[in-house]
N, C-alpha and C positions, 0 to 999 in steps of 0.2 A: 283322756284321749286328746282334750284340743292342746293340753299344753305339751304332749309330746310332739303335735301337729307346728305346735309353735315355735318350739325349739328347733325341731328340722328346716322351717320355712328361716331362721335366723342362722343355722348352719351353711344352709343353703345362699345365700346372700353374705356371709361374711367369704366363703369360698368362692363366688363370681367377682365380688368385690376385688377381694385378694390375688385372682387370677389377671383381672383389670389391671392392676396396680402395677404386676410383674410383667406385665405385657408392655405397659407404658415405661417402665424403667428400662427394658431390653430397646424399645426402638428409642427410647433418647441417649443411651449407652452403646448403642451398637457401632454407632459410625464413630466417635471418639477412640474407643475401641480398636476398630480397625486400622485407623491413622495414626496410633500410636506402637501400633504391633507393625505397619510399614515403615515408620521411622526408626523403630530401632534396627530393620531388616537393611532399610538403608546405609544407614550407619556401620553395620555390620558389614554390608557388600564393602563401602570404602574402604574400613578399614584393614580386611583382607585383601584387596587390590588398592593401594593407593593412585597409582598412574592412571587407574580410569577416571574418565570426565562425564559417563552416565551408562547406567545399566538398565538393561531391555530384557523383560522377559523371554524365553527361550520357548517359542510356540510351540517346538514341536516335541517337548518335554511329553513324557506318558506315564506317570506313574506304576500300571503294568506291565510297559516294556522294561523300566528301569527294575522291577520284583523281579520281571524271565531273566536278567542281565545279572545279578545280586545272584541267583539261583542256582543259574548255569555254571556261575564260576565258584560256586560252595559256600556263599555268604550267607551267615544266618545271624537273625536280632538286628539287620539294620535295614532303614528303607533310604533309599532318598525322594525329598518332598519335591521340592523345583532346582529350577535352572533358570540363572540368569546372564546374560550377556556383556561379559564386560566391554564397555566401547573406548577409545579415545580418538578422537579425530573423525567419527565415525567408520573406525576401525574396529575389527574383534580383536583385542589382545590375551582374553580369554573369559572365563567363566568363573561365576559364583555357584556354589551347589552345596544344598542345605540339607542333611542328612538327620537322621535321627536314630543311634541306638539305644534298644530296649533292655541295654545286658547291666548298666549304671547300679550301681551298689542302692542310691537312693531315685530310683527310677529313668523315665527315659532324661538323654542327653541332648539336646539337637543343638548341631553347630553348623555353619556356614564355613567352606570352604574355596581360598581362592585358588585357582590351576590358570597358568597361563598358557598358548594354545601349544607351547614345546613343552610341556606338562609338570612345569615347576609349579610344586606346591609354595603359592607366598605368605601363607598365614591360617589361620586358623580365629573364628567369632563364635564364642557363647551362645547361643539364646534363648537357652531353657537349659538348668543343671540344679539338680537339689541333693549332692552330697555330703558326706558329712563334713562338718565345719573343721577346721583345723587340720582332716585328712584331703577327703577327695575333692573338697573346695578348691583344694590349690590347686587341680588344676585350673584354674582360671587366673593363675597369676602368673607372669609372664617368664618365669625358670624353668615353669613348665610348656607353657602352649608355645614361647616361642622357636622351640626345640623344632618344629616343623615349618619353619620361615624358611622360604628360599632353598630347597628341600626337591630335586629332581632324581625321584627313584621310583623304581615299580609297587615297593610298596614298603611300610613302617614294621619294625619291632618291636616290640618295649621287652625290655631289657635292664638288669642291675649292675652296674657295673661294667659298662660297656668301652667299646674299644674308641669311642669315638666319630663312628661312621655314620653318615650323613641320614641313612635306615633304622639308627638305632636311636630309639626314643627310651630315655631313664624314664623308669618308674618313680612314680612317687612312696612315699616313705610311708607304708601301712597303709596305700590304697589302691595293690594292681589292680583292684576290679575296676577301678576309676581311670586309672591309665591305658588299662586294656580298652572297655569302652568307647575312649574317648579315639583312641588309635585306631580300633577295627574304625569307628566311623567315618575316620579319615581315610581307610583303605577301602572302604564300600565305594566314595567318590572316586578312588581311584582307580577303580573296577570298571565305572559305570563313564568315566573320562577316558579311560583308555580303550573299550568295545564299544563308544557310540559317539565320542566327540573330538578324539585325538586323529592330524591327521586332514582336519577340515573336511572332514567326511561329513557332520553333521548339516543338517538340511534347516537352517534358520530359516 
């Protein structure tokens, strides 16, 4: 009896211990963490708007307005996460918006897209993709993503073989789930840019 007592009273103490431990590693990792997940966000904003000089949060962003907005218009598998302000001169010249679909071959996709306020799409940023390598990786390489630079249309197709058109986004080689994904994502923001921020209608 005492040494079952023993054993638990030493289970019980390597489990507080152990609990201690992961608690102090999450608050010494946490803000590192977060400031390293904001610089690539940064980075990201830039480099889908080059011409901004600094980006502001979009206060009046709502995550379940933007699900009623996705909804309304028949979008399904994508959310978008936030909105950010592109400024220069302390001007809007237009937005950042960070979307994420769940339809990705090897899980969800979140990319960051730029719209300026006459709703040219100027780029398109990664920030979270795990497809397959040699297939759906590329899209992240720029024969594919840059196919939506500079890109003022209601909304993308992906497409084989296609005519040319400013809409029509090539598919990649053995990976439409990948191109699809990455496409509806870019057409959720354009959903969600065109019934709430195209227009200057939005309430910064």
């Amino acid at each position: 009896m005492n040494s079952i007592i023993r054993n638990t009273l030493i289970l019980t103490l390597i489990t507080l211990v152990s609990g201690v431990c992961l608690g102090a590693v999450y608050e010494v990792t946490k803000e590192p963490i977060r400031l390293a997940s904001e610089e690539a966000k940064q980075k990201a904003y830039q480099q889908v708007i080059t011409d901004a000089d600094s980006f502001e949060t979009y206060e009046a962003f709502n995550e379940e307005e933007a699900d009623s907005v996705l909804t309304a218009a028949g979008v399904t598998g994508n959310t978008i996460n936030e909105v950010a302000v592109a400024k220069k001169g302390g001007e809007t010249i237009g937005y950042v918006m960070t979307g994420t679909s769940s339809d990705g071959y090897g899980g969800d996709i979140q990319i960051s897209t730029g719209i300026l306020t006459d709703g040219t799409v100027t780029g398109i940023a990664f920030l979270s993709i795990g497809e397959t390598a040699g297939l759906g990786m590329n899209a992240t390489k720029p024969e594919f993503y840059e196919q939506f630079d500079n890109k003022r249309v209601e909304q993308f197709e992906v497409v084989k073989g296609g005519t040319g058109a400013d809409s029509e986004i090539d598919a990649l080689s053995g990976a439409t789930i990948t191109s699809n994904a990455v496409t509806d994502d870019v057409n959720a923001v354009l959903v969600y840019f065109q019934n709430v921020l195209e227009g200057g209608n939005a309430d910064e």
